[in-house]
N, C-alpha and C positions, 0 to 999 in steps of 0.2 A: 827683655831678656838681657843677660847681662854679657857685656860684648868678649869675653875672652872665651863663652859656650861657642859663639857665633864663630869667631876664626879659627878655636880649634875644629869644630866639626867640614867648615870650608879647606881647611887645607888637609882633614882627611879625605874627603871626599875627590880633592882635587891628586892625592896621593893614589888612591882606587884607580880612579879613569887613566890612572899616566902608566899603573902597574899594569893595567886590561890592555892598553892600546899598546904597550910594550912585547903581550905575550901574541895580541891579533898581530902584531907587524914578524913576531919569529915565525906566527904559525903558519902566515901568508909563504915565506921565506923558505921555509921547509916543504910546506907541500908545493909548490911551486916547481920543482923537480919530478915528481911521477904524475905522467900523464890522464893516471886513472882518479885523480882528487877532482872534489868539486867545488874548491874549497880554493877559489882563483882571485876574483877581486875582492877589493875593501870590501863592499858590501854582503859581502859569503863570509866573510870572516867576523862581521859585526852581529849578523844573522846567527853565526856558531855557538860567537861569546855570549848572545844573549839568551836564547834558544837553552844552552848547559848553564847560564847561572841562575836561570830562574826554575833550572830542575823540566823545563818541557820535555825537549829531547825529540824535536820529530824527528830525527833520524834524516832528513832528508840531506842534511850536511854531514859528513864525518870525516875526520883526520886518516888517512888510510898510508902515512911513512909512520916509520916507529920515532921521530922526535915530534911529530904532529900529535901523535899518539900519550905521546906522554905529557905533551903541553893540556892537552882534554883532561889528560887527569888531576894537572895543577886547575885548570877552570873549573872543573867538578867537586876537587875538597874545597876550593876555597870560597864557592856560594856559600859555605857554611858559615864561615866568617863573618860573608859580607851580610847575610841575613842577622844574624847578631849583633853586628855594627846597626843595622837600620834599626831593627829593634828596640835596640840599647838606646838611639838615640833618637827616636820617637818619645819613647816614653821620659827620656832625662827632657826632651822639650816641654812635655806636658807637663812633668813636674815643676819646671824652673818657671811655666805659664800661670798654673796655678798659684806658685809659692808668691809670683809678682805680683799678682789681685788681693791676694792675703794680705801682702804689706802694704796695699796701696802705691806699688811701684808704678803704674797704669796712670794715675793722676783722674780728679775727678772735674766735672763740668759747672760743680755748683756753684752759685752768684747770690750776692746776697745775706750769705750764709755765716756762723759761727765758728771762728776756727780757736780751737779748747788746746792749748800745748801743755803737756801734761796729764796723766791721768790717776786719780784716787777715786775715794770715796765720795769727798766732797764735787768733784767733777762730775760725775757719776749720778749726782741729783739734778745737778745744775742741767745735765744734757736730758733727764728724763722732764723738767719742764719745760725746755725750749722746744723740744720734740712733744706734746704736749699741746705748746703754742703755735702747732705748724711748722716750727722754724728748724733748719737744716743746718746739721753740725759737721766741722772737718776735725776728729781727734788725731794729732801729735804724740806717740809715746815711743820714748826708746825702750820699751821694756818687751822684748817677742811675747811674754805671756800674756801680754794684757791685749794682743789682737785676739786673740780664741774668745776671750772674756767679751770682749767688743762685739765681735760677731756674732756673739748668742743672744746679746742685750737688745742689738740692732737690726734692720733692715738699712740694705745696704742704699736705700732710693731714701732713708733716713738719716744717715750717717755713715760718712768717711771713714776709713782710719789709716796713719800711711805713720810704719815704720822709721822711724828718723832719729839720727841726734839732735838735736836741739839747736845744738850751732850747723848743723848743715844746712845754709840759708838756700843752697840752688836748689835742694832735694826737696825742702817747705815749699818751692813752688806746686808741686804737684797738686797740695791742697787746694791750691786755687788761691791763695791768699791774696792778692793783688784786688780781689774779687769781694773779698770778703767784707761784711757790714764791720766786723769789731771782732778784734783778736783779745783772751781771756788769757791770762798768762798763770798759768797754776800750776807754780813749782813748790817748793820744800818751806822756806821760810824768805822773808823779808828781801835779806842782804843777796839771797840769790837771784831774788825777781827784780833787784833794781839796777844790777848788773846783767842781766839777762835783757832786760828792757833798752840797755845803752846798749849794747850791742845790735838789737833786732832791728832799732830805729837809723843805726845805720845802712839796711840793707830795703825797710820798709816804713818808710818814714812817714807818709801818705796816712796812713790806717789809723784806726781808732783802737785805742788799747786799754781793755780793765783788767784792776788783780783788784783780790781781797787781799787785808793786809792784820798781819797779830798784833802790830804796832799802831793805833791810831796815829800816833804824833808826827810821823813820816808819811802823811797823804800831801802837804806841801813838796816836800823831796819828790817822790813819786810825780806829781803835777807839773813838777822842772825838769822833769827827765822826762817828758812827754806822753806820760799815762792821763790817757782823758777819764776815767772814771777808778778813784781809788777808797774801796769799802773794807772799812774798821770793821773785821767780823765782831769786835766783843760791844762797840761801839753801842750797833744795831740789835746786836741780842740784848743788853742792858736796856735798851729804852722800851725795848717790847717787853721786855719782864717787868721794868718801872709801871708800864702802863698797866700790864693784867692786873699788877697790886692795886693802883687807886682810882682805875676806868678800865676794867675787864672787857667790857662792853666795846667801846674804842677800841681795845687791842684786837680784839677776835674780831672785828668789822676788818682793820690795817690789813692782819694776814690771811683774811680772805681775798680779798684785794689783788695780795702782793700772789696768791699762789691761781694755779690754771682753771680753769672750769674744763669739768668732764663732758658736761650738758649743757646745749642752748637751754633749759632756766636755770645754771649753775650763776650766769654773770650777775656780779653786783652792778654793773651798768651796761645800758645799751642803746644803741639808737635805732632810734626812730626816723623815719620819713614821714612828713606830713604832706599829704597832697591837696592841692587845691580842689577847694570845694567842702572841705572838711569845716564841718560845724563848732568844730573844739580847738 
């Protein structure tokens, strides 16, 4: 929650009890003078105030001078206030508790896991096969629209998503990244990801980091600025296309391969244990 909710609502609150204990201490004050009140110590007075602002009213207490009398009436309109304040801010809790799960303000637990900075289309697939392969994603985007989109694609025990800029390196920790197997950098084009990569490494330097890239000729650059895996999209589609032309057979083996199996008999490899005793 985010901390200027938290001190406004505290030094309301703390404004409440100081105007209550303000009017207990006249009303003590005031009845205090006719013999006939019942309404004597701190405790009769605290009994009064609470008894009229939560509307009970047993009656067993009442102000019986006319400034006693008129203080009950300011305690009387003004539960109405104070139930409105609670109200109001019950429900602004649960919204601002809510909206923090949405963005991923909460931080997740995951280890191990993919953290995807960036989100498109091409993102988008890449997260539907690692999720696919078992494997657990942390999505980055600063765009608000694209957590709703998230959330419908996803289960949340499947994939993260945490509101961020890009450069906010404390706020990336929520992801978990510290934790993470290999961060995927997928931004807009090239000259953005290889300045975006100088910058990340100064904050996480430890990590393993792939981009795809429009430029083949820049995976050396890339490799010096400390990206451990940099993929030529046109690179890898040219030689899968080369191939279906003069080993079709070969290529549709490659990206079988390269994509998930749905089904234990979907794999193209698997292992075996051979136990002793075995004839074969």
């Amino acid at each position: 929650m985010k901390q200027p909710i938290y001190r406004k609502t505290i030094f309301t609150i703390i404004g409440i009890i100081s105007f209550y204990a303000f009017l207990v201490f006249w009303l003590l004050k005031l009845e205090s003078v006719d013999p006939r009140t019942h309404i004597v110590t701190l405790q009769d007075g605290l009994w009064y105030a609470i008894a009229t602002l939560t509307t009970v009213g047993y009656g067993d207490m009442i102000p019986v001078t006319a400034g006693g009398k008129m203080l009950g009436f300011v305690f009387l309109f003004s539960s109405l206030g104070v139930y409105g304040f609670i109200i109001g801010q019950i429900a602004s809790i649960m919204s601002t508790l809510k909206e923090n799960r949405a963005m991923g303000l909460n931080g997740t637990n995951f280890e191990g896991h993919v953290v995807i900075i960036g989100w498109n289309d091409f993102s988008q697939s890449v997260i539907a096969h690692l999720i696919a392969a078992g494997k657990k994603v942390a999505i980055i985007t600063k765009d608000r629209h694209d957590i709703d989109i998230i959330r419908e694609y996803y289960d949340a025990d499947q994939a993260y998503t945490l509101f961020s800029d890009y450069n906010n390196f404390d706020l990336m920790e929520k992801s978990n990244i510290r934790k993470a197997s290999i961060v995927f950098i997928n931004l807009n084009d090239d000259t953005e990801k290889l300045v975006y990569i100088i910058n990340v490494k100064k904050h996480f330097a430890d990590l393993n980091y792939v981009v795809t890239l429009d430029n083949g000729n820049l995976k050396s650059t890339f490799h010096h600025a400390g990206v451990t895996y940099a993929i030529s999209k046109n690179e890898i589609s040219s030689k899968l296309l080369a191939s279906y032309i003069f080993e079709p057979d070969v290529a549709m083996f490659s990206e079988e391969i390269m994509a998930y199996a749905h089904e234990d008999d979907e794999y193209d490899m698997k292992q075996v244990q051979v136990k002793l005793g075995n004839p074969f």
